[in-house]
Phi, psi and omega in degrees: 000121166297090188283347175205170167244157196213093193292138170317317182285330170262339150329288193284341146283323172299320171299312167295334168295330190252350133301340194254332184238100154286004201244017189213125188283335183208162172258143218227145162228137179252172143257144169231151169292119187139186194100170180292340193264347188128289195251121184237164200250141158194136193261144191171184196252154058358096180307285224223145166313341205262331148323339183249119197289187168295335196271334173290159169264113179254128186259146192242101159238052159098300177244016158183171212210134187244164171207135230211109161278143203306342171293327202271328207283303196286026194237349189233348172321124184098338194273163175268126196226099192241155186245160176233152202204110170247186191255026156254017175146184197237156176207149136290135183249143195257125170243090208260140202268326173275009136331087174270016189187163157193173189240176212287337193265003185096349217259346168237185168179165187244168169250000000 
């Protein structure tokens, strides 16, 4: 089962973030509960390999490494992970298809 895609352009950022932090193996995305909406994206490092559990997805494509904790995983199943770039600033953009609901800045969301 494919649980997320990973756009090339979020690819090659996520190889420079972990260019910029070498003491850190992988870019990590979670869900948490809060936000306006319910549900929130939060974003971090991975210390060590030894850090991941058996259950998490960690995607390897060579010059960088994403991980999904196994909770999180049933809340991104499907999603798309793009990075976009405008002229008031840069993001990841989440296009998570079980998103029933979000709130206006983008930063949350419900099921």
């Amino acid at each position: 089962m494919k649980w997320f895609d990973i756009t090339d352009p979020a690819k090659q950022q996520m190889e420079k973030l972990l260019e910029k932090h070498p003491g850190k193996y992988a870019v990590s995305l979670s869900v948490l509960g809060g936000g306006c909406a319910g549900f929130k994206y939060e974003w971090g490092f991975i210390d060590k390999k030894e850090d991941i559990d058996k259950d998490d997805e960690l995607v390897d494509w060579g010059n960088g490494k994403f991980v999904v904790d196994e909770t999180s995983m049933l809340y991104v199943a499907g999603t798309k992970i793009d990075w976009k770039e405008e002229v008031f600033g840069a993001q990841f953009e989440i296009i998570n298809p079980n998103a029933q609901s979000g709130c206006g800045c983008g930063e949350s969301f419900g099921v």
